[in-house]
BAFI-3210 file (N, C-alpha, C; in Angstrom, 3 decimals, decimal comma, padded with zeros to 6 digits):
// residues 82
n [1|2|3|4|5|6|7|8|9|10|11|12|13|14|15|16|17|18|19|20|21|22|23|24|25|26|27|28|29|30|31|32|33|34|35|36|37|38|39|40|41|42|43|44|45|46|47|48|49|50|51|52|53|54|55|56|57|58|59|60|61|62|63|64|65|66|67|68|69|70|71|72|73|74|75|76|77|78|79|80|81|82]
n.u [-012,478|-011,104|-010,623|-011,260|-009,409|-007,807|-008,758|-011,261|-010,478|-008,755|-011,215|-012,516|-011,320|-010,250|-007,983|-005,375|-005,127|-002,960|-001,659|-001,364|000,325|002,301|003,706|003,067|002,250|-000,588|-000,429|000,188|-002,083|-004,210|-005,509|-006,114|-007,000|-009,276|-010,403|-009,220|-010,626|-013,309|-012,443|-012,288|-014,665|-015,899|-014,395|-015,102|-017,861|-018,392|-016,444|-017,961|-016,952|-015,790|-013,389|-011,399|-010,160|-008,128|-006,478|-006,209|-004,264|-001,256|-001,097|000,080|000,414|-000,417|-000,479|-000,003|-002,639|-004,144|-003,554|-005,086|-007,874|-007,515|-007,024|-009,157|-012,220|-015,480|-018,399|-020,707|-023,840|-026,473|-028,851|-032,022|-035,567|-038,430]
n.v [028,206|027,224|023,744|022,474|019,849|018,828|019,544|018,247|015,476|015,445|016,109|013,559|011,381|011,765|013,222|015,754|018,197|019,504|017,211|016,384|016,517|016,967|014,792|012,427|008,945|007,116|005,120|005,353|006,705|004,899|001,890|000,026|-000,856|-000,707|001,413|003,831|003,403|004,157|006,979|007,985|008,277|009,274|012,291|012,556|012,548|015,265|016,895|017,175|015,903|013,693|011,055|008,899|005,078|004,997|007,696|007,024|005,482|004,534|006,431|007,187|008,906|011,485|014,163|013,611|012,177|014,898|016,340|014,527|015,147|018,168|018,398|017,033|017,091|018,392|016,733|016,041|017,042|014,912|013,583|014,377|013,564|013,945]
n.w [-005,870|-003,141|-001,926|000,991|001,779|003,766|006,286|006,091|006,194|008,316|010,213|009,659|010,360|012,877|014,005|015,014|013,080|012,457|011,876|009,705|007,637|004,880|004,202|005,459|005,559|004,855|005,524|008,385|009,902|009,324|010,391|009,340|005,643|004,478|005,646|004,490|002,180|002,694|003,835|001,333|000,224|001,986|001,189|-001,188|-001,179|000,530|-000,624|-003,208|-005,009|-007,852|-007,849|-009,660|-009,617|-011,282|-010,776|-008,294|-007,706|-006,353|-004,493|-001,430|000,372|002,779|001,418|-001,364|-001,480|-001,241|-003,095|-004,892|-004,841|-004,929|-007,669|-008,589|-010,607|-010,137|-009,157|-011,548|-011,218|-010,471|-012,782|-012,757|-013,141|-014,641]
ca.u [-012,489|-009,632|-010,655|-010,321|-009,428|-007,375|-009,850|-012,314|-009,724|-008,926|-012,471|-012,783|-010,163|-010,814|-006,651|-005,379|-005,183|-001,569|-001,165|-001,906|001,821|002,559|004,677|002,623|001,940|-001,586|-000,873|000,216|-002,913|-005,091|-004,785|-007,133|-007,035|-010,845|-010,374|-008,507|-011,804|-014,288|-012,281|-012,304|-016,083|-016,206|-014,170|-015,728|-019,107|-018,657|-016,184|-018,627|-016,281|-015,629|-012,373|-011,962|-008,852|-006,824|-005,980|-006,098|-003,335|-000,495|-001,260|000,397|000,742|-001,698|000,209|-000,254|-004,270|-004,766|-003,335|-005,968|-008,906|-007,528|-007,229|-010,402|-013,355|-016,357|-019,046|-021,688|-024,778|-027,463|-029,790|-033,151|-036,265|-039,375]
ca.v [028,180|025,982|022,390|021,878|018,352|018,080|019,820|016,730|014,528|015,914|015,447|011,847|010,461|012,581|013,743|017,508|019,032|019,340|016,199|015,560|016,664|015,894|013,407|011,203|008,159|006,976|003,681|005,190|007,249|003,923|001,037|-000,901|-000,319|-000,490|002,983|004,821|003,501|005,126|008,183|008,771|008,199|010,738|013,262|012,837|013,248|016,272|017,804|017,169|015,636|012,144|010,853|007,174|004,345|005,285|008,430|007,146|004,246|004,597|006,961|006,449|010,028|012,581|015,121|012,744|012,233|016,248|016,498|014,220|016,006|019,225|018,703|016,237|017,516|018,644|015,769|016,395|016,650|013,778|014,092|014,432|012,637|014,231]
ca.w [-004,408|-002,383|-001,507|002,614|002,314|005,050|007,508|006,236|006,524|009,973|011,338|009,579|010,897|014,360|014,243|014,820|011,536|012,047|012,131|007,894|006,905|003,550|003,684|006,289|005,303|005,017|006,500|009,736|010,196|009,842|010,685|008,068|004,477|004,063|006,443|003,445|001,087|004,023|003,589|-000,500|-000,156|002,610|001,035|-002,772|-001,019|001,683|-001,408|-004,191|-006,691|-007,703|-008,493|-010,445|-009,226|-011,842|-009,719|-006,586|-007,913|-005,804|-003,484|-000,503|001,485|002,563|000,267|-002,618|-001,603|-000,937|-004,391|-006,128|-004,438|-005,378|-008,721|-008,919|-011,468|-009,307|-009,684|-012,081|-010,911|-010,465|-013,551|-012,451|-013,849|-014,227]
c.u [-011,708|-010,895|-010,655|-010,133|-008,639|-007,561|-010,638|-011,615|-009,714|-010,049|-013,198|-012,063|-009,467|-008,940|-006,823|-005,265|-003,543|-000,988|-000,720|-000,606|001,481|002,961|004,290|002,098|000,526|-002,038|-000,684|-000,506|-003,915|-004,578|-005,632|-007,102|-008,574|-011,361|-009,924|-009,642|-012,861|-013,731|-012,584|-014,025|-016,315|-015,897|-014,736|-017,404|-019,056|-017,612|-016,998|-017,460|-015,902|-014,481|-012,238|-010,307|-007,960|-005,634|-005,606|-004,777|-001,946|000,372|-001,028|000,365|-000,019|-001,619|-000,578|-002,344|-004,617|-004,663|-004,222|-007,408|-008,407|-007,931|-008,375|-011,357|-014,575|-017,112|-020,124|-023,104|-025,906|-028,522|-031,862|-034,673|-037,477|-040,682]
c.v [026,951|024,996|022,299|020,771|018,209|018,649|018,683|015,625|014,365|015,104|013,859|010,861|010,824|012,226|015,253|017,465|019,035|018,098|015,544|016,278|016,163|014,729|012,696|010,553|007,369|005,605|003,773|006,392|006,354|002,753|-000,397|-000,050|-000,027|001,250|004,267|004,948|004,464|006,483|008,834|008,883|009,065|011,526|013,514|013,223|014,645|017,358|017,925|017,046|014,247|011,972|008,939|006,287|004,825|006,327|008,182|005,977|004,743|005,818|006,521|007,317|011,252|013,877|014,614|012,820|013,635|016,646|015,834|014,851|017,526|019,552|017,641|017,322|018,024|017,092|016,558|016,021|015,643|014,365|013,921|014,123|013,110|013,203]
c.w [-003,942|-001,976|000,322|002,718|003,397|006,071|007,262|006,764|008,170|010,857|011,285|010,343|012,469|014,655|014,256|013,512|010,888|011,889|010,708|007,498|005,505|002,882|004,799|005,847|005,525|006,053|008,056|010,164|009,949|009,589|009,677|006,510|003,790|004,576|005,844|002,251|001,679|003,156|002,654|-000,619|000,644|002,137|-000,795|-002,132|-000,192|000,373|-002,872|-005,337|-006,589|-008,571|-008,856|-009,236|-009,778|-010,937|-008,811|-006,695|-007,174|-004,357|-002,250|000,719|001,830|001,486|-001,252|-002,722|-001,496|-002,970|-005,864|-005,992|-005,129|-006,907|-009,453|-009,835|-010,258|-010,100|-010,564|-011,081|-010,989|-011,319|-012,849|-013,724|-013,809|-014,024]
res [x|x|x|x|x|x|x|x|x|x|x|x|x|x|x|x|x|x|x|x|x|x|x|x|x|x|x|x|x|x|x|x|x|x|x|x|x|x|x|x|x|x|x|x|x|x|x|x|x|x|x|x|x|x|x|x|x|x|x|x|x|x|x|x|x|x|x|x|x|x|x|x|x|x|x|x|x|x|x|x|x|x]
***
């Protein structure tokens, strides 16, 4: 089943939808870099998958970030403790 990251994206970052091009640059959709960390923690929790730095290393364009969500792992589930 497809990913919507850049409908989450969209409503995180409260832009149209059209707005997440591929080749737009992350830095000129915020204006703080702590606002690009926000995001990966929004979209690994609301897509249920967790992706590490290594991936996220030079990511610079929403293209580039739709592309590590897509092909991110789902997260494993939280083991439970009886």
């Amino acid at each position: 089943m497809p990913r919507d990251v850049r409908g989450h994206m969209a409503r995180f970052l409260d832009v149209p939808r059209g707005r997440l091009a591929d080749d737009v640059r992350l830095s000129d959709l915020v204006a703080e870099s702590f606002l690009v960390v926000q995001l990966v923690v929004e979209l690994q929790d609301a897509l249920g998958v967790r992706v590490g730095a290594e991936e996220l290393r030079g990511v610079q364009t929403v293209g580039e970030l739709v592309g590590v969500f897509e092909r991110a792992p789902e997260a494993a589930a939280p083991r439970r403790h009886p």
